[in-house]
PASEBA-1860 file (N, C-alpha, C; in nm, 3 decimals):
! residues 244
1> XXXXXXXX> -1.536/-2.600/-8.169/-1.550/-2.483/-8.081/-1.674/-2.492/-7.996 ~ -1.801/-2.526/-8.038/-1.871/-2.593/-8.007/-1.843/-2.637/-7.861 ~ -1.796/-2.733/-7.846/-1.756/-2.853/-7.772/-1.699/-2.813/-7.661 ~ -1.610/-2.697/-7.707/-1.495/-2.660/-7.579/-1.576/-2.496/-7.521 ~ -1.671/-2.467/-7.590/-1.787/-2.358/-7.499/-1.879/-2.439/-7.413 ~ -1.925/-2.561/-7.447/-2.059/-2.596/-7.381/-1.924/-2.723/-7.232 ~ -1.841/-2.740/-7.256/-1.749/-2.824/-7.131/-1.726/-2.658/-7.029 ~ -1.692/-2.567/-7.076/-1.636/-2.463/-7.023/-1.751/-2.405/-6.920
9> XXXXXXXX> -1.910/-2.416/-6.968/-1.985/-2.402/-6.848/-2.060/-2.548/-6.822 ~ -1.938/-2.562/-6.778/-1.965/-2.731/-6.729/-1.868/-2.760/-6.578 ~ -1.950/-2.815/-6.471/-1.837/-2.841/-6.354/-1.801/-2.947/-6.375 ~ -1.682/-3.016/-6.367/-1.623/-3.117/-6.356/-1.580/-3.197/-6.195 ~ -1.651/-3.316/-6.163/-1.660/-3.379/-6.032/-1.617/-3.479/-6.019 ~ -1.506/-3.490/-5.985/-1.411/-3.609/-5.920/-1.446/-3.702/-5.774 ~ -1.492/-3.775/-5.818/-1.511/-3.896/-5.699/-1.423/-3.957/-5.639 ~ -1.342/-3.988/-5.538/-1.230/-4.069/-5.500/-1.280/-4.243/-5.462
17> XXXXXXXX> -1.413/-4.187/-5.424/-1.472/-4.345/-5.384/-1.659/-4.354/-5.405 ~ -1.685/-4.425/-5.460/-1.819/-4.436/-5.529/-1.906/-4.372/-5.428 ~ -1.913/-4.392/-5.306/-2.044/-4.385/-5.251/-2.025/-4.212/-5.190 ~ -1.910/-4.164/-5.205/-1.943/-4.035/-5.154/-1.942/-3.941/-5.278 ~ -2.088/-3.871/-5.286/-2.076/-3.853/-5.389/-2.082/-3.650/-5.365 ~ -2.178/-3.584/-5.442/-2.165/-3.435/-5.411/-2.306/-3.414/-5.383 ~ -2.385/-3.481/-5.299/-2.443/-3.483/-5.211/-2.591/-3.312/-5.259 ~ -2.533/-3.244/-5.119/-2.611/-3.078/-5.142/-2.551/-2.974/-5.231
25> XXXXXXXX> -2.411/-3.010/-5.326/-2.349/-2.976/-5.390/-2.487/-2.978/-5.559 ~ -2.459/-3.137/-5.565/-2.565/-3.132/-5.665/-2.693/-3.055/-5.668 ~ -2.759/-3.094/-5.581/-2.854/-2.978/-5.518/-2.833/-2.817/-5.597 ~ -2.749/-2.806/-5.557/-2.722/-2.627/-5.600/-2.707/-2.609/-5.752 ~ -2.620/-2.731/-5.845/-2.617/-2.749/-5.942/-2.785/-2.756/-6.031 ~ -2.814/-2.826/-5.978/-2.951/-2.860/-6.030/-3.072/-2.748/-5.983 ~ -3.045/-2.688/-5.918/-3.065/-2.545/-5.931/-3.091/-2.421/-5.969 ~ -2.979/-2.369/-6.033/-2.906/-2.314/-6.079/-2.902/-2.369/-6.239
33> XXXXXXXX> -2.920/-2.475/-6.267/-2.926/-2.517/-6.423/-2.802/-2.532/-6.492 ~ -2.688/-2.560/-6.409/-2.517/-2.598/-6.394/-2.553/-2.735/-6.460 ~ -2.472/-2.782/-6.569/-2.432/-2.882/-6.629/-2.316/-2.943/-6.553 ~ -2.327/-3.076/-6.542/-2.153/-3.133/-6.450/-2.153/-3.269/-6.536 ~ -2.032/-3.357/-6.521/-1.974/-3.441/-6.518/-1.879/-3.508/-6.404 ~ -1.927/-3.623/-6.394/-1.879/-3.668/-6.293/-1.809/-3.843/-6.361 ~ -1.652/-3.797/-6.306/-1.579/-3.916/-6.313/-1.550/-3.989/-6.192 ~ -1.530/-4.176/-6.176/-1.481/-4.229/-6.084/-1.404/-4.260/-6.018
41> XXXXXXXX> -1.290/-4.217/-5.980/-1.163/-4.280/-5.981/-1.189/-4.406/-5.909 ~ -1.273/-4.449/-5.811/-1.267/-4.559/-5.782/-1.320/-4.638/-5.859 ~ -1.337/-4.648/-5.962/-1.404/-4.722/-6.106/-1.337/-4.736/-6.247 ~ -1.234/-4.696/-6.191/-1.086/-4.679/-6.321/-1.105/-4.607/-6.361 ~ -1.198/-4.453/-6.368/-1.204/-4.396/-6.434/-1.086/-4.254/-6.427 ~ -1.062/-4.220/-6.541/-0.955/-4.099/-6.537/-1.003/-3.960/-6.522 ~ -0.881/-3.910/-6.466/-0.941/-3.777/-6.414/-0.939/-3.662/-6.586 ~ -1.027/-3.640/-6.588/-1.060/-3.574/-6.710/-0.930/-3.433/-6.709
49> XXXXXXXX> -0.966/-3.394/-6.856/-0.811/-3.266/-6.864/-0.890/-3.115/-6.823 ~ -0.863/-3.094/-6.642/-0.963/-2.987/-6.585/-0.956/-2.865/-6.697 ~ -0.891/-2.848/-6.810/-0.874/-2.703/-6.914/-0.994/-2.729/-6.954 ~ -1.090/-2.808/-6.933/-1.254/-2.885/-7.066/-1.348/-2.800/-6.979 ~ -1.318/-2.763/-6.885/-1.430/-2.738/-6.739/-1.376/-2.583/-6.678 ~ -1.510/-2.559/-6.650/-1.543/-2.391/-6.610/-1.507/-2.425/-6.459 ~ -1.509/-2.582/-6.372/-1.511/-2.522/-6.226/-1.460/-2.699/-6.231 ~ -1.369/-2.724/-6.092/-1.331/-2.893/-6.053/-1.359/-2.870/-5.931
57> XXXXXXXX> -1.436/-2.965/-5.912/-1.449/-3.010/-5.760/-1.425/-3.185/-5.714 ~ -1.328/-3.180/-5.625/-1.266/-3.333/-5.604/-1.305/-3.322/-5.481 ~ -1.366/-3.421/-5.442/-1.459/-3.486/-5.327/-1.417/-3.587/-5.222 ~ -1.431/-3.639/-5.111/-1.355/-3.748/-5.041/-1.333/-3.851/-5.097 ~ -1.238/-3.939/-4.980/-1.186/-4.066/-5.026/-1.109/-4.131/-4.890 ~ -1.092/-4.254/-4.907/-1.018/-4.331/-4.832/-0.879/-4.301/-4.858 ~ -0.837/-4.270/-4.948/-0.705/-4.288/-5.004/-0.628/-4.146/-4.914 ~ -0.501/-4.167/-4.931/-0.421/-4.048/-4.873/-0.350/-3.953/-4.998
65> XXXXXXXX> -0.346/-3.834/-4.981/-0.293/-3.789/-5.093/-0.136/-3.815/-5.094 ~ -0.042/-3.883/-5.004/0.055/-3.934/-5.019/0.112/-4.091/-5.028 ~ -0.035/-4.072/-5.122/-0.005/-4.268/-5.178/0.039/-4.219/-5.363 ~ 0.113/-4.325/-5.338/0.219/-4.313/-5.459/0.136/-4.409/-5.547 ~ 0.037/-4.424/-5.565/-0.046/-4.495/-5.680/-0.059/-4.415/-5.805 ~ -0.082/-4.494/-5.947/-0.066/-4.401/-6.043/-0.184/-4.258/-6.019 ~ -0.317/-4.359/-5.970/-0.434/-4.292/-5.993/-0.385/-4.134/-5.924 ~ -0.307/-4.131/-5.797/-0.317/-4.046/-5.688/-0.246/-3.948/-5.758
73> XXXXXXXX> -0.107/-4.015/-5.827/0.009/-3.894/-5.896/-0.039/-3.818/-6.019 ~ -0.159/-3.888/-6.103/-0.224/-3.860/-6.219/-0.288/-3.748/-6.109 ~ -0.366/-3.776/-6.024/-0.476/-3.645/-5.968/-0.378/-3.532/-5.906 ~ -0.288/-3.569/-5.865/-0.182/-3.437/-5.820/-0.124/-3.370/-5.915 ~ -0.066/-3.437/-6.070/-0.063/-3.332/-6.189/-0.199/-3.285/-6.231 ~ -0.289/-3.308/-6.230/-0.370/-3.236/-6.272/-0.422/-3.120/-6.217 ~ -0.427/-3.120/-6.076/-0.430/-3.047/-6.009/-0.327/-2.964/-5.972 ~ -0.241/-2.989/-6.003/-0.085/-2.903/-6.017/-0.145/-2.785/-6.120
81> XXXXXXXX> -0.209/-2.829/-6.256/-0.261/-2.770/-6.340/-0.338/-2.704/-6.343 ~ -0.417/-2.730/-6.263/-0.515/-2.662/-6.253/-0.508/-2.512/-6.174 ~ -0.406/-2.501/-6.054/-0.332/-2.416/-5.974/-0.260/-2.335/-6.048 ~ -0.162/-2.371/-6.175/-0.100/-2.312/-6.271/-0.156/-2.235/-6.395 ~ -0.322/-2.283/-6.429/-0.425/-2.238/-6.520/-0.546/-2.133/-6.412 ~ -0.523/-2.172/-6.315/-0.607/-2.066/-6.198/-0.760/-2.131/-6.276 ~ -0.719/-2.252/-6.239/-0.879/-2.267/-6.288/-0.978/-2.329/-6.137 ~ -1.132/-2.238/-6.114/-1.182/-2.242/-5.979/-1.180/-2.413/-5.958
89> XXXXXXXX> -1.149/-2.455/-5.823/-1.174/-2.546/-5.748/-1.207/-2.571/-5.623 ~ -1.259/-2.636/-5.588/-1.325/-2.651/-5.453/-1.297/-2.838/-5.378 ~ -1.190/-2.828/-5.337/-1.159/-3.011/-5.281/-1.287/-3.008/-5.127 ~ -1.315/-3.118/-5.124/-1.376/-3.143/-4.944/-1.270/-3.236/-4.924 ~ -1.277/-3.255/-4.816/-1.200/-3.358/-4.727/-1.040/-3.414/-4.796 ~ -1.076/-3.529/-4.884/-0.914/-3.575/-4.946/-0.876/-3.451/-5.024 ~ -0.962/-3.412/-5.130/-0.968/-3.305/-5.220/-0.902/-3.198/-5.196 ~ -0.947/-3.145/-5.039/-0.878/-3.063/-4.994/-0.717/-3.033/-4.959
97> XXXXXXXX> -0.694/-3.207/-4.929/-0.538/-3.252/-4.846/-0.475/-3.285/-5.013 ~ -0.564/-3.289/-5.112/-0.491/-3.321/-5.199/-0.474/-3.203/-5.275 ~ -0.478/-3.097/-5.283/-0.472/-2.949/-5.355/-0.387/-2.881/-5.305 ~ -0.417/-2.881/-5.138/-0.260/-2.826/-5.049/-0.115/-2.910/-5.066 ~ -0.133/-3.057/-5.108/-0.036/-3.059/-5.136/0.014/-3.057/-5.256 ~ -0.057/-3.047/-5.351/-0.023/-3.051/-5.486/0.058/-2.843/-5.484 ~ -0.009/-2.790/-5.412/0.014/-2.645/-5.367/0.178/-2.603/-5.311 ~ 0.215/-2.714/-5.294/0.332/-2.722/-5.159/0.327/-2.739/-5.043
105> XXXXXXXX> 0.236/-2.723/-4.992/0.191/-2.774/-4.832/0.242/-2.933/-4.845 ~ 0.178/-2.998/-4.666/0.243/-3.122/-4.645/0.077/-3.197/-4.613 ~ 0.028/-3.326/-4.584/-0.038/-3.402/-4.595/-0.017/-3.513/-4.406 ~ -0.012/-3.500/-4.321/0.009/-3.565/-4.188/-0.086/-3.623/-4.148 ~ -0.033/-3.719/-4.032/-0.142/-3.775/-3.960/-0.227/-3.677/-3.873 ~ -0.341/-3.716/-3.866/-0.388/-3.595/-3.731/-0.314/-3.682/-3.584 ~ -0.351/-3.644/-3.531/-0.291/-3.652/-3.367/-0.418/-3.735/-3.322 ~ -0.541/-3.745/-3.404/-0.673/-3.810/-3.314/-0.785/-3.802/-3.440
113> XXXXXXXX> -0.811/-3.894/-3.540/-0.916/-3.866/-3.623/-1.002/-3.806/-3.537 ~ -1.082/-3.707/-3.658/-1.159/-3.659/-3.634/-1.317/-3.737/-3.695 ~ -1.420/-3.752/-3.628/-1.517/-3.875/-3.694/-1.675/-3.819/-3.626 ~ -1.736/-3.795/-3.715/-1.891/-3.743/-3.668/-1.907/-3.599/-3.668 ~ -2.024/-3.570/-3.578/-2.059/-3.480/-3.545/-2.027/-3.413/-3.434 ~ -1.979/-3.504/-3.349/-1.911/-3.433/-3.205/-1.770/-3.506/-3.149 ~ -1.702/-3.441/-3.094/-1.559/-3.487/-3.067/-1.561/-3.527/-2.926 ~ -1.658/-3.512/-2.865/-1.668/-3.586/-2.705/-1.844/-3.573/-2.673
121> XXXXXXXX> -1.900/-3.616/-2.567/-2.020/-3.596/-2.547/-2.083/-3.461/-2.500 ~ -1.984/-3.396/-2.490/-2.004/-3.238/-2.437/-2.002/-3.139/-2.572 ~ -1.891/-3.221/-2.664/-1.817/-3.096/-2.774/-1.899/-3.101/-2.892 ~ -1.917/-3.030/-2.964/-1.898/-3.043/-3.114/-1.808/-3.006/-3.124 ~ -1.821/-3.083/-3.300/-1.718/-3.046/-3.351/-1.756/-2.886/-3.439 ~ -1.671/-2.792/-3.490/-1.714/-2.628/-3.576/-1.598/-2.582/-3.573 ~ -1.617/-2.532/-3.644/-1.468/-2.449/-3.702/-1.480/-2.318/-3.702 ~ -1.408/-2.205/-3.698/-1.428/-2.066/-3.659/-1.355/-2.004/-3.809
129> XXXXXXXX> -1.444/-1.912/-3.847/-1.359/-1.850/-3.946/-1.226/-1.761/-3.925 ~ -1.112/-1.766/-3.969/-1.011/-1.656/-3.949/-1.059/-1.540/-4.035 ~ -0.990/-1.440/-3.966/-0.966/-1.332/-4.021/-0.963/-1.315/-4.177 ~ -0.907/-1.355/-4.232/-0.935/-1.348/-4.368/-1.012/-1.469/-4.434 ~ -1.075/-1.554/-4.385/-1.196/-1.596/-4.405/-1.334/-1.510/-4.373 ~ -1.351/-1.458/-4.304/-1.463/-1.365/-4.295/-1.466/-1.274/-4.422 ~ -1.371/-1.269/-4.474/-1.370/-1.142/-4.578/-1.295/-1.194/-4.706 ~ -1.397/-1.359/-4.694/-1.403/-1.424/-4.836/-1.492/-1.455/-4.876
137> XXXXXXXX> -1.454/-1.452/-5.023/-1.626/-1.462/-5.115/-1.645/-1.553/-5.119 ~ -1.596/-1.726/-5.053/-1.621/-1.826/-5.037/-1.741/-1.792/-4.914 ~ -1.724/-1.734/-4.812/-1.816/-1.754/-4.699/-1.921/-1.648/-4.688 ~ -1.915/-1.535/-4.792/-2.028/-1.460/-4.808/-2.112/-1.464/-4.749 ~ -2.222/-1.392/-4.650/-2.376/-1.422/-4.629/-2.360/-1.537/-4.516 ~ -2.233/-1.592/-4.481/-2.260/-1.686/-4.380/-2.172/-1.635/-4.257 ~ -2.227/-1.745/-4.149/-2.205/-1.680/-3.993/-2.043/-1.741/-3.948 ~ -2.011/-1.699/-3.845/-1.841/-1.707/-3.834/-1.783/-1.841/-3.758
145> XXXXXXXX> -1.905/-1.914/-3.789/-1.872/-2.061/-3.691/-1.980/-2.168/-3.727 ~ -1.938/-2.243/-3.798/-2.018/-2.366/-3.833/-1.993/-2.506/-3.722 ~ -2.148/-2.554/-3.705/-2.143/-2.687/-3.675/-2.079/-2.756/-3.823 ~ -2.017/-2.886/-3.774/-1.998/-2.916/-3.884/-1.984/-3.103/-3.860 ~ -1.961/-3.178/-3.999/-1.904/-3.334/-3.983/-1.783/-3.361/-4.017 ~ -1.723/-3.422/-3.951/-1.579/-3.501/-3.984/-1.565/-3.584/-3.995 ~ -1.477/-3.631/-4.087/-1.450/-3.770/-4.127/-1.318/-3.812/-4.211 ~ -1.231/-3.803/-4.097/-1.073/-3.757/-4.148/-0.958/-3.825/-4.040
153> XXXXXXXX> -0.893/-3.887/-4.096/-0.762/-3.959/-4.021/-0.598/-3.860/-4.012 ~ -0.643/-3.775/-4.166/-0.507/-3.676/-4.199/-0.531/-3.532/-4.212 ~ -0.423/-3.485/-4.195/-0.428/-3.330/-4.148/-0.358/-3.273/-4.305 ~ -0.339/-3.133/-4.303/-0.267/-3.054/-4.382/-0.202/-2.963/-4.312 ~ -0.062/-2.947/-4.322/0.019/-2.831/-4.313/0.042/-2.753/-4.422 ~ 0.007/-2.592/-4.414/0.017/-2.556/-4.506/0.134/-2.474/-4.532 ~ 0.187/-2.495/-4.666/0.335/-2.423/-4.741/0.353/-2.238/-4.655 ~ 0.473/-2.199/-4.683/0.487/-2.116/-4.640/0.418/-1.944/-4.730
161> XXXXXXXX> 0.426/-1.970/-4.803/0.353/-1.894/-4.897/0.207/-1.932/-5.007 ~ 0.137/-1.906/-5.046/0.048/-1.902/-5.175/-0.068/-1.958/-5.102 ~ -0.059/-1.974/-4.972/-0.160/-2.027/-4.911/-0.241/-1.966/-4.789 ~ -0.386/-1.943/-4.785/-0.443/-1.872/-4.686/-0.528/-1.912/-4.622 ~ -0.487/-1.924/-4.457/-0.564/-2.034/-4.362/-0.728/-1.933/-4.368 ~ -0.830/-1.979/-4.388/-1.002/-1.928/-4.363/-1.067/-1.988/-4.260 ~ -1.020/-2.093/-4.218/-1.091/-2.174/-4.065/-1.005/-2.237/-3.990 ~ -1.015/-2.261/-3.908/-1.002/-2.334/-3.810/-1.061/-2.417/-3.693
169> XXXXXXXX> -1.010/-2.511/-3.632/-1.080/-2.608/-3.590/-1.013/-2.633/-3.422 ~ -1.039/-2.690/-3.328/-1.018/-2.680/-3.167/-0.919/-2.836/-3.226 ~ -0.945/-2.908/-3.311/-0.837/-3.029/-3.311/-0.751/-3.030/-3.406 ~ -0.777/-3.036/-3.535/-0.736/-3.070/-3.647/-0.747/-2.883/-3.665 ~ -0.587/-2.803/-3.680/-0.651/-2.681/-3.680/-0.718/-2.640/-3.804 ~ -0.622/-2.693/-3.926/-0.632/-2.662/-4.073/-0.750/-2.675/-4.090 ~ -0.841/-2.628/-4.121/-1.008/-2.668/-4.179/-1.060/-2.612/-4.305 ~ -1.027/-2.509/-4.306/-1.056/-2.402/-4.411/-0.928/-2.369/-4.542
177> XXXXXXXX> -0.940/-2.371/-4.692/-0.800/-2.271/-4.729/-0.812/-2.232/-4.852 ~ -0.796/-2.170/-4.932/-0.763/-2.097/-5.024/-0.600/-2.133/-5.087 ~ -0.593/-2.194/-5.195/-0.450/-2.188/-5.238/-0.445/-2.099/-5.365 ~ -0.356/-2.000/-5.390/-0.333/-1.937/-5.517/-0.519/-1.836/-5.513 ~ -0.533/-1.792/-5.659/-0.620/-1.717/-5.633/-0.762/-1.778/-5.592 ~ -0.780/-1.872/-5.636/-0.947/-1.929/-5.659/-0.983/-2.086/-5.647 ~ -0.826/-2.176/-5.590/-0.866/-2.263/-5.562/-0.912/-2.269/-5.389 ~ -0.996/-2.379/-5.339/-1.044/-2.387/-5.180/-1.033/-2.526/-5.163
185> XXXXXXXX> -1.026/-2.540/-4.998/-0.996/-2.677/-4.949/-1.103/-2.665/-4.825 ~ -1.191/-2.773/-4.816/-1.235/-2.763/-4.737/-1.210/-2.900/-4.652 ~ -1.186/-2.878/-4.512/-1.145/-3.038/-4.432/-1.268/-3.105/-4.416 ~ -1.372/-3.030/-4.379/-1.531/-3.084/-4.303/-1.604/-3.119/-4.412 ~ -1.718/-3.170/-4.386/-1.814/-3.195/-4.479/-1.906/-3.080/-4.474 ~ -1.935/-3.008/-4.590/-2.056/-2.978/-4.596/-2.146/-2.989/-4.700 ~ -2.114/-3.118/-4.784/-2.193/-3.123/-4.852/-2.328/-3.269/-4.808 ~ -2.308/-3.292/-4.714/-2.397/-3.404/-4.676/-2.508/-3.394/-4.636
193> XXXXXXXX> -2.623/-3.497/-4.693/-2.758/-3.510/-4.685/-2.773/-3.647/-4.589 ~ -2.932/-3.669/-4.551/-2.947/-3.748/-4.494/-2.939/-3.877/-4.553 ~ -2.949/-3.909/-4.687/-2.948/-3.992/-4.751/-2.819/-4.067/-4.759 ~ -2.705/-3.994/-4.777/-2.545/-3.981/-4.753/-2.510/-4.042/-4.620 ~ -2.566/-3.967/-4.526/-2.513/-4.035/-4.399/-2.588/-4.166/-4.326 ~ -2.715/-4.206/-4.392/-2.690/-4.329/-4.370/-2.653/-4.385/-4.448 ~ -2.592/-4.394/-4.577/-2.522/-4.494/-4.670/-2.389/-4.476/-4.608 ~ -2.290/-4.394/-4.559/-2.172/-4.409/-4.499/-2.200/-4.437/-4.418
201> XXXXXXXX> -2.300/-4.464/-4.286/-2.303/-4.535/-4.172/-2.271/-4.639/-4.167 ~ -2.357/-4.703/-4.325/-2.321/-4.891/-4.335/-2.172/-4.941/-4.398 ~ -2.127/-4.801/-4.463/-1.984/-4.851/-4.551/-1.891/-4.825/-4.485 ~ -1.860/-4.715/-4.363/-1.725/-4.656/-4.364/-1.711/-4.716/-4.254 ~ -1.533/-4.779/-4.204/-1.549/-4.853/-4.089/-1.558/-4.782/-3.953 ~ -1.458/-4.636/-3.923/-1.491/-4.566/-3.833/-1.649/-4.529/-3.782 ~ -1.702/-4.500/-3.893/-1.898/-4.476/-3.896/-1.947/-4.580/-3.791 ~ -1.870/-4.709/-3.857/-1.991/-4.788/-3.824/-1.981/-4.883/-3.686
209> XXXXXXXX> -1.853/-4.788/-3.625/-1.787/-4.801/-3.486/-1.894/-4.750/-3.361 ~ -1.999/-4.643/-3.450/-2.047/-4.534/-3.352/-2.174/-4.620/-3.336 ~ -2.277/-4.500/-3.248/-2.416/-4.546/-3.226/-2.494/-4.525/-3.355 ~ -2.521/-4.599/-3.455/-2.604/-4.506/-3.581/-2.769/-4.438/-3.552 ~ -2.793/-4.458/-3.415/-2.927/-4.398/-3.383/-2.870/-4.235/-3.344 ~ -2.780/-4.264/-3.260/-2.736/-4.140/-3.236/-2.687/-4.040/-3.293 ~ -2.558/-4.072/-3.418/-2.550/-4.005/-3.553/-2.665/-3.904/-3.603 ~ -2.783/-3.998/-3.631/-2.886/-3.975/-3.724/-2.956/-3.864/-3.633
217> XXXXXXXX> -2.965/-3.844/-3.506/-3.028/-3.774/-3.451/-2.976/-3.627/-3.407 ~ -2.837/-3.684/-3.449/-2.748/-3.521/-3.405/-2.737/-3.452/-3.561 ~ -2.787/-3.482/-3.632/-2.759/-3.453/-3.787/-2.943/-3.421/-3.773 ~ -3.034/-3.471/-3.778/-3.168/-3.437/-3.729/-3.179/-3.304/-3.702 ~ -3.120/-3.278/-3.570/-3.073/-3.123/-3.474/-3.056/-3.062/-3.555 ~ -2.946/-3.054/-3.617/-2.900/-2.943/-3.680/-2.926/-2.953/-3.853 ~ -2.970/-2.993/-3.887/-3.019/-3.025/-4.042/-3.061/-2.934/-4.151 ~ -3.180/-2.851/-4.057/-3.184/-2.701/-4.129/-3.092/-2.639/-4.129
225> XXXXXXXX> -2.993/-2.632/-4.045/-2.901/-2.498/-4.032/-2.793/-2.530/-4.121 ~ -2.740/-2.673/-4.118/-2.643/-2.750/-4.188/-2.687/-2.723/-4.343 ~ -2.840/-2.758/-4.408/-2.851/-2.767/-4.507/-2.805/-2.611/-4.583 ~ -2.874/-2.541/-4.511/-2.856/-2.372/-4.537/-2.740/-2.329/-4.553 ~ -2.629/-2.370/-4.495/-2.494/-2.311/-4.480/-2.447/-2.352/-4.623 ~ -2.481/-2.496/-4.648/-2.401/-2.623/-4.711/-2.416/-2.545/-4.851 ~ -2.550/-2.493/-4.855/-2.620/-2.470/-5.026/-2.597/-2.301/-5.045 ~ -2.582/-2.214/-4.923/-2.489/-2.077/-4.939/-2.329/-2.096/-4.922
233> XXXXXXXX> -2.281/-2.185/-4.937/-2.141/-2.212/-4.973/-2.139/-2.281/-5.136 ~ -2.175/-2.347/-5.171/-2.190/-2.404/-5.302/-2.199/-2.304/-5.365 ~ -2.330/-2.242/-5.349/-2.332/-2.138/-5.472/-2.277/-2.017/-5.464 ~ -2.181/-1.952/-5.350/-2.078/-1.891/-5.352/-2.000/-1.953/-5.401 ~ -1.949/-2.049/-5.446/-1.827/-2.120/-5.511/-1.862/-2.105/-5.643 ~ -1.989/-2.170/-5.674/-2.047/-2.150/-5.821/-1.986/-1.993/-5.897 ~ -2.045/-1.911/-5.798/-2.023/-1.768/-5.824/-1.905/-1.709/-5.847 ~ -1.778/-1.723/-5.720/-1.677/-1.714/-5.764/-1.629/-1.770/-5.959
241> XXXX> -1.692/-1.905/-5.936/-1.608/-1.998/-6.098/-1.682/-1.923/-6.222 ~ -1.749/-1.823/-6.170/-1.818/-1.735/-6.268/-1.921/-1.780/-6.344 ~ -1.994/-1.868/-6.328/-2.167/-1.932/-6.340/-2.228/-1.838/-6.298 ~ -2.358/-1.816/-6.394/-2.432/-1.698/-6.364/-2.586/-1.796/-6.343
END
């Protein structure tokens, strides 16, 4: 009994690929005085049984959530489960495409990856909260339009029911979602530090297509504001999964 109180205020953190890890996420954890575990899937490691854990958070990846690999179908029952146990979750990027569809939603190409900090030399990229994102306890205390990073080839369509759009985006619209009561999908990054984005500068191949002086300097810009948002979203999530 023991065992299954001290996992229960414990977050459980799913990696899809080693180097992206939970970044300003940890941050908030370490914090806050949140215990986590973190498994690899890109390291053979298995996705733990989310009933052990007070909160799951599954993080990016290369992979598509409509690859028929064991690893991918193992993370879609579990997460099936986790939707069916209403236990809190929070996906970024794959995490996200992989919860909507484990949800019933669909998993697509985008029409134009989305990659960086800005979508032309004029644009950023930010997402606008909807209507019933403003008047979620995911976005609490925060403002109705984030700068934000992308780093995404696939989109989500979401199911006709159990699902509630919170952002949106000028390309990729899906950005934001809520499936069932307490799970969230987020498309953008916000859990990234500077440390993060130059280690994906050197690994990811789209990244390392761009200017990396220029990257580093548009992430520079906005860094305070980014960090602030990143670490009052975390620990609104924390809060929701009921961590005190």
């Amino acid at each position: 009994m023991l065992e299954s109180k001290v996992m229960r205020n414990t977050v459980l953190i799913v990696k899809n690929i080693t180097h992206e890890g939970p970044g300003l996420l940890e941050t908030t954890l370490l914090e806050r005085g949140i215990a986590s575990v973190s498994v690899n899937l890109a390291a053979g490691e298995l996705f733990a049984d989310p009933r052990q854990f007070g909160a799951v958070v599954v993080l990016g990846g290369p992979q598509s959530a409509n690859d028929e690999t064991p690893a991918m179908q193992l993370q879609l029952r579990q997460i099936e489960q986790i939707l069916h146990e209403e236990i809190p979750y929070l996906g970024i990027c794959l995490g996200m495409q992989i919860v909507v569809k484990a949800g019933g939603g669909k998993v697509v190409k985008c029409k134009e990856k989305e990659i960086g900090f800005n979508e032309s030399e004029d644009q950023e990229y930010r997402i606008e909260l909807t209507p019933s994102g403003k008047e979620e306890a995911l976005f609490k205390g925060l403002e109705e339009s984030f700068r934000v990073f992308q780093l995404h080839g696939e989109t989500v369509e979401l199911a006709s029911s159990g699902m509630e759009l919170l952002a949106t985006g000028d390309g990729c619209r899906n950005q934001a979602v809520r499936v069932g009561k307490n799970a969230y999908g987020l498309q953008c990054h916000f859990e990234l530090t500077e440390r993060m984005l130059k280690e994906w500068i050197g690994m990811d191949s789209d990244l390392k297509r761009m200017d990396r002086i220029a990257l580093l300097k548009q992430f520079e810009a906005f860094r305070t504001e980014y960090t602030v948002t990143g670490l009052s979203l975390f620990n609104n999530f924390l809060t929701i999964a009921g961590f005190v």
